[in-house]
C-alpha positions as a Markdown table, in Angstrom:
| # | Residue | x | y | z |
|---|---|---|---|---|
| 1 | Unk | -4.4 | 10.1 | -8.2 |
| 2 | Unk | -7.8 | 11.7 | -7.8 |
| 3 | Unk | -8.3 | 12.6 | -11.5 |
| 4 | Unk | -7.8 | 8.6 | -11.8 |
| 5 | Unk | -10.5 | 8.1 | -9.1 |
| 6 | Unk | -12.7 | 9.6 | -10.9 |
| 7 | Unk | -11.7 | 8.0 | -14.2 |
| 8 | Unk | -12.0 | 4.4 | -12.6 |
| 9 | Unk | -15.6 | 5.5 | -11.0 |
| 10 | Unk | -16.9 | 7.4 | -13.8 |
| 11 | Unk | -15.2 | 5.8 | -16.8 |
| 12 | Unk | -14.3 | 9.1 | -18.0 |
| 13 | Unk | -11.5 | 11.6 | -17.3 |
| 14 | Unk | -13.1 | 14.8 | -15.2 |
| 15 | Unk | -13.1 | 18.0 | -15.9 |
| 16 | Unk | -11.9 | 20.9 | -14.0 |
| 17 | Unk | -14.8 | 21.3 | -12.3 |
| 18 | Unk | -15.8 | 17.7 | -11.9 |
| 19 | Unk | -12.2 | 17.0 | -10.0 |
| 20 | Unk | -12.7 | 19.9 | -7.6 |
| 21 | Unk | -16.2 | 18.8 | -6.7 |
| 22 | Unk | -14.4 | 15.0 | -6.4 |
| 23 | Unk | -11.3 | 16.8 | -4.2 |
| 24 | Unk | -13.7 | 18.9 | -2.1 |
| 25 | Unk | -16.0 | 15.4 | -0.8 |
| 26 | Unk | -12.6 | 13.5 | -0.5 |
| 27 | Unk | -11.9 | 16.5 | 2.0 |
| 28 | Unk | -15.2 | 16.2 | 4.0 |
| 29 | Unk | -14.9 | 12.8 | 4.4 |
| 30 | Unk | -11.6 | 12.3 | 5.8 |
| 31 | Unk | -12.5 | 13.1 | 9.3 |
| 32 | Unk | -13.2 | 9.6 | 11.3 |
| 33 | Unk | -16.3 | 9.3 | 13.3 |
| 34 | Unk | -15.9 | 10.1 | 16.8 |
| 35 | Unk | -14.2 | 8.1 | 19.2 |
| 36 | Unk | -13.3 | 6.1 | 16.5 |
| 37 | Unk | -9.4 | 6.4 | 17.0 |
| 38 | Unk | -9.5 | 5.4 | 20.5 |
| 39 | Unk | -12.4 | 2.2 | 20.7 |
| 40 | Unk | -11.6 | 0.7 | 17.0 |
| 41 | Unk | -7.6 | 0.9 | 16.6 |
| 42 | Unk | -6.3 | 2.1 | 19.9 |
| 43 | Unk | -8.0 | -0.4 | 22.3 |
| 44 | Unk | -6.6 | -3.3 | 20.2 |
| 45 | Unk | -3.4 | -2.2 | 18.5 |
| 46 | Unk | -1.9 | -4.4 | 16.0 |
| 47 | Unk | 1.8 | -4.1 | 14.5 |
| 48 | Unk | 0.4 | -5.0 | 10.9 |
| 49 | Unk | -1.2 | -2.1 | 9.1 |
| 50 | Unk | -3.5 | -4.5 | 6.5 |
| 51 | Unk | -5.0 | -5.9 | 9.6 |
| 52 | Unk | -5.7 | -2.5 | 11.1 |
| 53 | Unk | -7.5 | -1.1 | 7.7 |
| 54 | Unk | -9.2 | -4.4 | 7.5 |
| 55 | Unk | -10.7 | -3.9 | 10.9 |
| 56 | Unk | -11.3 | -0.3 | 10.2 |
| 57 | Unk | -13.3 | -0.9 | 7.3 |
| 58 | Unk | -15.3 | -3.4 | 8.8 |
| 59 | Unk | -16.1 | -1.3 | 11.9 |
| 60 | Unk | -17.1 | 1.7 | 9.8 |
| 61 | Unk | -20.4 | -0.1 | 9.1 |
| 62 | Unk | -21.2 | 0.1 | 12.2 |
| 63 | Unk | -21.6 | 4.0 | 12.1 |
| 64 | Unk | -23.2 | 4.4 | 8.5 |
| 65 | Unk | -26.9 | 4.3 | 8.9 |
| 66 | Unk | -27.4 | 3.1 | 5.3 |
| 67 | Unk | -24.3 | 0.4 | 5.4 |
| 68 | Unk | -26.9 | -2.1 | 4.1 |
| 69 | Unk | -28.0 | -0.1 | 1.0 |
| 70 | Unk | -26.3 | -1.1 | -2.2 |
| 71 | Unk | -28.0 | 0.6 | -4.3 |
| 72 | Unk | -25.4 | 2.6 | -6.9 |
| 73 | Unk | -25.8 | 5.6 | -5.6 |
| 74 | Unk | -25.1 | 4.6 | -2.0 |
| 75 | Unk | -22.2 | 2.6 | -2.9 |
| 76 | Unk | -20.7 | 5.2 | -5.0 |
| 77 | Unk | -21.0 | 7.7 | -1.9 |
| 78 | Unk | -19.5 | 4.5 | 0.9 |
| 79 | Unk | -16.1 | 4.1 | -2.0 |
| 80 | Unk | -15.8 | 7.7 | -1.9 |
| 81 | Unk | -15.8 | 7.6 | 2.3 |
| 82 | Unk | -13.5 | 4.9 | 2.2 |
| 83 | Unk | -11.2 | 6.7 | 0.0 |
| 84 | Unk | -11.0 | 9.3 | 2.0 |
| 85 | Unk | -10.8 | 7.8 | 5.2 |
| 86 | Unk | -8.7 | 4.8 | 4.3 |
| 87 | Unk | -5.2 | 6.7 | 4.3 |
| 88 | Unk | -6.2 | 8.4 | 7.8 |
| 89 | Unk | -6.7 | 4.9 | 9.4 |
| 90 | Unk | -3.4 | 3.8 | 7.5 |
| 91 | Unk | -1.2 | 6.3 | 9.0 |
| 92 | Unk | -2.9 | 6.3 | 12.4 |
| 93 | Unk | -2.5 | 2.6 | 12.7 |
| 94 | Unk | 1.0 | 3.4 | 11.8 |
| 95 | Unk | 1.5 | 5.8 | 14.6 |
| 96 | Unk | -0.2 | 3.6 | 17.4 |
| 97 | Unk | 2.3 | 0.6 | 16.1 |
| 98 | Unk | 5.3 | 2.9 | 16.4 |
| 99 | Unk | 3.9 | 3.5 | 20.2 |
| 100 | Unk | 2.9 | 0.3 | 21.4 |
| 101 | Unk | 5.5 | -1.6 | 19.9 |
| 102 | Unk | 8.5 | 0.1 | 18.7 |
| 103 | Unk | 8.0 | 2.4 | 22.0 |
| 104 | Unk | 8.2 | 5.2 | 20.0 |
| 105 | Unk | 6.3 | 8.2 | 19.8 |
| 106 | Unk | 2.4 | 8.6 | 18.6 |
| 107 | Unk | 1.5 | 11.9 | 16.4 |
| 108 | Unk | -2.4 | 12.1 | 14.7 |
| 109 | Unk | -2.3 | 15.1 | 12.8 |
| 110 | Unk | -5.8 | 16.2 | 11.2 |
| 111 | Unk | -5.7 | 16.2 | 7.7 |
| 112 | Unk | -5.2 | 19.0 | 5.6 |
| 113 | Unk | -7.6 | 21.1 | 3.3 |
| 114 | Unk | -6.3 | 21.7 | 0.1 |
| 115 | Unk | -3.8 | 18.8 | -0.2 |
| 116 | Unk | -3.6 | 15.7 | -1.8 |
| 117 | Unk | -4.5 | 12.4 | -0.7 |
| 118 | Unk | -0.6 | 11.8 | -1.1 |
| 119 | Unk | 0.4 | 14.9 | 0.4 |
| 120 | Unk | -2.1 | 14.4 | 3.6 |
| 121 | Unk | -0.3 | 10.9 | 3.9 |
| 122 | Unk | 3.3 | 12.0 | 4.0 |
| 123 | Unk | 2.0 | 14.7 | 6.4 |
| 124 | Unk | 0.3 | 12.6 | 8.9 |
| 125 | Unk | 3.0 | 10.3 | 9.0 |
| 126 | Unk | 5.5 | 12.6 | 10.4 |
| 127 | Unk | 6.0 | 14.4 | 13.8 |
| 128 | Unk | 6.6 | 17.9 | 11.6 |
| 129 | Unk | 4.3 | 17.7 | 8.6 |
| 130 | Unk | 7.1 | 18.2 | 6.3 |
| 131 | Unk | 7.5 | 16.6 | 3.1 |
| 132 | Unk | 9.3 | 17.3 | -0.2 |
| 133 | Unk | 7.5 | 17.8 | -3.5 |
| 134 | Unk | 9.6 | 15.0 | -5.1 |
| 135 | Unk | 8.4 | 12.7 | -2.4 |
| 136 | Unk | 4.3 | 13.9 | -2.2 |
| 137 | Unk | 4.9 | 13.5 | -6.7 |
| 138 | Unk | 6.3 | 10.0 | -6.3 |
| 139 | Unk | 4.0 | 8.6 | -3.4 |
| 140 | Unk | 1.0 | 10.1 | -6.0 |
| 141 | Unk | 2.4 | 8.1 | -8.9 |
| 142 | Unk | 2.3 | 4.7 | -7.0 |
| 143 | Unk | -1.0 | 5.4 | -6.0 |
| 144 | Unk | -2.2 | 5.9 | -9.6 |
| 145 | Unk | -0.4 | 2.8 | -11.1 |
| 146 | Unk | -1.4 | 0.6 | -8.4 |
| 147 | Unk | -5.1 | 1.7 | -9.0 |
| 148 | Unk | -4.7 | -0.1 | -12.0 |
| 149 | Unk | -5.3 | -3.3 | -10.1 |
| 150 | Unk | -8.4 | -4.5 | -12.3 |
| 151 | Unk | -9.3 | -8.0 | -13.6 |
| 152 | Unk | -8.3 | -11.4 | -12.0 |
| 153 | Unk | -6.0 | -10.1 | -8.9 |
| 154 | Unk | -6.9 | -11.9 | -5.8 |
| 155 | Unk | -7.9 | -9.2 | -4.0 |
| 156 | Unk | -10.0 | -7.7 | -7.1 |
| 157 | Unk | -11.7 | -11.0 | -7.4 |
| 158 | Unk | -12.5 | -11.3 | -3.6 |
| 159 | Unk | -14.1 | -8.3 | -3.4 |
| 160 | Unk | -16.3 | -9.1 | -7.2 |
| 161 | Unk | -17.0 | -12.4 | -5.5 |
| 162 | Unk | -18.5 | -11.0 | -2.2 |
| 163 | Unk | -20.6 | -8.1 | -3.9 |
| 164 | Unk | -21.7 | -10.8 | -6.6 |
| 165 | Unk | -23.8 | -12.4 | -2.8 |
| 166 | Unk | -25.4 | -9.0 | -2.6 |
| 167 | Unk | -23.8 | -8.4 | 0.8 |
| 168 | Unk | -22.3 | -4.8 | 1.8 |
| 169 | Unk | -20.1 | -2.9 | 0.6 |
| 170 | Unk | -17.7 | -2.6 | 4.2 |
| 171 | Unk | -18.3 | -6.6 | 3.7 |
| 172 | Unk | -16.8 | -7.2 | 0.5 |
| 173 | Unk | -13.7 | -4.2 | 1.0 |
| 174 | Unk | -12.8 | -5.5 | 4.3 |
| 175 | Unk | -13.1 | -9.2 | 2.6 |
| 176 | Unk | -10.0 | -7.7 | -0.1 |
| 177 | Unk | -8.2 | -6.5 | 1.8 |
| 178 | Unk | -8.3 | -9.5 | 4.1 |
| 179 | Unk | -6.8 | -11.1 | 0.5 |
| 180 | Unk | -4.2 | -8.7 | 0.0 |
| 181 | Unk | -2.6 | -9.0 | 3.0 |
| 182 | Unk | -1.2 | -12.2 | 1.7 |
| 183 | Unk | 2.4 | -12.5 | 1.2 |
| 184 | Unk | 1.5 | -14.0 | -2.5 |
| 185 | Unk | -0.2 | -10.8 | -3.0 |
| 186 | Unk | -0.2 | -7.5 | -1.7 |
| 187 | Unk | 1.4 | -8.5 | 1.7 |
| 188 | Unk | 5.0 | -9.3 | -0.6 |
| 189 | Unk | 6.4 | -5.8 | 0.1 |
| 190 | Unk | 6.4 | -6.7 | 3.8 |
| 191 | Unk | 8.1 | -9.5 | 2.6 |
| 192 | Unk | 10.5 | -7.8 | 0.1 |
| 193 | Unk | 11.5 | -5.9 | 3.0 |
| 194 | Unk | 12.0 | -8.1 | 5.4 |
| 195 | Unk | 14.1 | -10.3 | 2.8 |
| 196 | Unk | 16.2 | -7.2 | 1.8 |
| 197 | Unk | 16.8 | -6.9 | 5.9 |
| 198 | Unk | 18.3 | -10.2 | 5.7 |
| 199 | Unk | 20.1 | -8.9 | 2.8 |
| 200 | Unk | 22.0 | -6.0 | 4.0 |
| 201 | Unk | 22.9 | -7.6 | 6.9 |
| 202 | Unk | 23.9 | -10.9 | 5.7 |
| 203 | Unk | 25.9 | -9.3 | 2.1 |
| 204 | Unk | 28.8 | -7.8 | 3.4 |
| 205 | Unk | 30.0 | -6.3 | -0.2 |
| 206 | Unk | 27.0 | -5.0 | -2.0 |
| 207 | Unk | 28.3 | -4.6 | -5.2 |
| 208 | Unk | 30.1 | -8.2 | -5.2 |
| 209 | Unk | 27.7 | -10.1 | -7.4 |
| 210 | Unk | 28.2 | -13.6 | -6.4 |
| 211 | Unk | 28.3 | -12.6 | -3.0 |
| 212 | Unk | 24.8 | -11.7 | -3.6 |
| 213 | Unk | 24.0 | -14.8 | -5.4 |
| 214 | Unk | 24.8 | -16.7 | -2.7 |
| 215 | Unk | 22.8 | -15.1 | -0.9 |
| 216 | Unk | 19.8 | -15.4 | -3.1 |
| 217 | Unk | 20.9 | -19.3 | -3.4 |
| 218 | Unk | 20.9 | -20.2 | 0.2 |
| 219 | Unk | 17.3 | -18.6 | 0.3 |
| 220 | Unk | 15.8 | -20.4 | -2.1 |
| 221 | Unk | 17.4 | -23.5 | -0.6 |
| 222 | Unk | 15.4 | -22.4 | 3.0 |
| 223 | Unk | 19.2 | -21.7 | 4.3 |
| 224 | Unk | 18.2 | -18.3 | 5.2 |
| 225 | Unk | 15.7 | -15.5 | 5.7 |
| 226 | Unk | 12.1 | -16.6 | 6.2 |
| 227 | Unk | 13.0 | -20.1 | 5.3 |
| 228 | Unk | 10.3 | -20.1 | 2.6 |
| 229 | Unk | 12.4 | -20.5 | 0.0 |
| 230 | Unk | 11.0 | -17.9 | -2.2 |
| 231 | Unk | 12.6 | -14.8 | -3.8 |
| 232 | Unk | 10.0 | -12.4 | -3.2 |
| 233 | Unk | 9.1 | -9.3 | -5.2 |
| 234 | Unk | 10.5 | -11.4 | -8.8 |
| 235 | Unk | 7.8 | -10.2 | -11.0 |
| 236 | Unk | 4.5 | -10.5 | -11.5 |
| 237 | Unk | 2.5 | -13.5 | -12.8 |
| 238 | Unk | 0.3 | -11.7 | -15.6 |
| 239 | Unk | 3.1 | -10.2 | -17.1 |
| 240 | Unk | 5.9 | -12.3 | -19.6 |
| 241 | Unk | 8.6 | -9.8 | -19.2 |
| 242 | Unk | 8.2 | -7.1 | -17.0 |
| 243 | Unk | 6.0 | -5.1 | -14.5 |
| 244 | Unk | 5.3 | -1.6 | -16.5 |
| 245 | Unk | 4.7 | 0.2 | -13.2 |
| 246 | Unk | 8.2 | -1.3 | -12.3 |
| 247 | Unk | 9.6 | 0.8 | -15.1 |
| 248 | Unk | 7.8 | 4.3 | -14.3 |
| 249 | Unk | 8.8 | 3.7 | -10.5 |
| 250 | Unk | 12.2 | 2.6 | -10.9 |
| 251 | Unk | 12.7 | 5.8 | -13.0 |
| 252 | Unk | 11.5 | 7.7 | -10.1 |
| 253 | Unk | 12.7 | 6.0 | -7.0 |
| 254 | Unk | 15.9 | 6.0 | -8.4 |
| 255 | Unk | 16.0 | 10.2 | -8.2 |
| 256 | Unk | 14.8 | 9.9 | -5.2 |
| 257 | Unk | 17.4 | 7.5 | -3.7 |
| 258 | Unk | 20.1 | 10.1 | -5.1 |
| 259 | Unk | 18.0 | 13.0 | -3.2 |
| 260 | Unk | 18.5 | 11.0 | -0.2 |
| 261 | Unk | 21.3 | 9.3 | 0.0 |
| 262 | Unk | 20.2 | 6.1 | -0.2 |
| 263 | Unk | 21.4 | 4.9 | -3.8 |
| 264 | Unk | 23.9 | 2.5 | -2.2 |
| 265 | Unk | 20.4 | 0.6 | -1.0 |
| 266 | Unk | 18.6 | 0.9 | -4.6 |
| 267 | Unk | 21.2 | -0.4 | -6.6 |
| 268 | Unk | 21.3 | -3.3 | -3.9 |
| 269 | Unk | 17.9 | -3.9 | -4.5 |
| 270 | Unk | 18.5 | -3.6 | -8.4 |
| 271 | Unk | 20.9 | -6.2 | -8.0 |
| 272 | Unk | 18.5 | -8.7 | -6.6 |
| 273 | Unk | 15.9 | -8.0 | -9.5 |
| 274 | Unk | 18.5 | -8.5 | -12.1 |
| 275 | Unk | 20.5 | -11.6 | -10.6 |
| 276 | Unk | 17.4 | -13.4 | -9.2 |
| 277 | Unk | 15.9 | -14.9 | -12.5 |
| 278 | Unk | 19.3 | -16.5 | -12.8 |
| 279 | Unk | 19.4 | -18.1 | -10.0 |
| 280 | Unk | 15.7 | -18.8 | -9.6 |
| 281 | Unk | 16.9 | -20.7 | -12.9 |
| 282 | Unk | 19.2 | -22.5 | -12.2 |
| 283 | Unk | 17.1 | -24.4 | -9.0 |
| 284 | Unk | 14.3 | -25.2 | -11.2 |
């Protein structure tokens, strides 16, 4: 994923060199100003995550004494910040949700030299630190084919819009992801799993296929989960046929359902993206 940082920044692939200088800033950055934990996330917990990072980025102008400075230099040295400190406000948002609403149990652990931005995210996100190399390699490849998000996405667009006024650059991130928090945009993998709750729950054989069409029918007529009617997660509107990352990752998740135990879940989920266009179809 950095190597593809550096590609989107720099419009070239780096060389060995240029990706540890690249890895070694993403390092020094990651640590969070002080007291930043405690008076930005802590005093105000929230149980969603986009609204945390949103609020994080915005509050991080606050400490940079040149926030107002967009000048290509400066902005290239706040994305690289962000980068780095994005994932640590992710997965300490995550851990003060678990706390404060789940009554679970809250774990910040610093960030690690020498490891990956995927690697320091399954790290922090766990009481022990432990993680497989199968997991750290698949949470890596998301992050590299979701940083393909260029063009006309929402989100993308919000944030060209914003910079195009000459405002900030905190401005214009917290601005997108503001956007992609939307459950027509980024925010539809809450919803995915929140309809695939429903799901499990509701579909008593998961391998009956019109049981699961039923199921997919009485949501789209509002009979069930969020009463939106809508079939979330069914493909993506610039692409005809299919979502290529949805290939790669499917390939992948599907090794590591088998890994850990879970393939009786993926195959469930499977199901919904081969049955839904049918029925999505057939209401039209």
């Amino acid at each position: 994923y950095e190597e593809v940082v550096w590609l989107l920044l720099c419009g070239n692939l780096p060389t060995r060199s240029q990706i540890d200088m690249l890895r070694g800033l993403l390092q020094e950055y990651q640590q969070l100003p002080a007291y930043f934990l405690e008076d930005v996330l802590m005093r105000n917990p929230t149980d969603n995550i986009m609204n945390a990072l949103q609020r994080g980025v915005i509050s991080l102008y606050s400490y940079d004494e040149k926030a107002d400075d967009i000048s290509i230099a400066n902005v290239l040295r706040q994305s690289i910040e962000l980068m780095a400190r994005l994932p640590i406000i992710m997965t300490s948002a995550y851990q003060i949700k678990n706390r404060h609403f789940k009554g679970g149990s809250m774990f910040f652990h610093q960030p690690m030299k020498n490891r990956s931005i995927a690697e320091n995210i399954l790290a922090t996100l766990r009481p022990d630190m432990k993680y497989t190399d199968e997991e750290a390699k698949l949470l890596d490849l998301c992050l590299v084919l979701h940083a393909e998000h260029g063009g006309g996405n929402n989100s993308t667009f919000v944030c060209r819009s914003l910079t195009s006024s000459g405002t900030d650059t905190y401005s214009a991130i917290s601005g997108a992801i503001g956007s992609l928090k939307g459950p027509r945009h980024g925010g539809a993998n809450i919803k995915v799993a929140e309809m695939m709750h429903y799901m499990r729950n509701e579909v008593k054989d998961w391998k009956d296929d019109d049981e699961i069409v039923n199921f997919l029918t009485r949501i789209v007529r509002k009979e069930t989960g969020d009463r939106s009617g809508l079939i979330y997660g069914m493909g993506h509107t610039i692409y005809t046929k299919s979502d290529p990352r949805a290939v790669i990752l499917k390939e992948n998740a599907r090794k590591l359902a088998i890994a850990k135990g879970l393939l009786d879940e993926f195959e469930l989920t499977e199901a919904v993206e081969r049955l839904a266009p049918s029925v999505l179809c057939g209401a039209k």
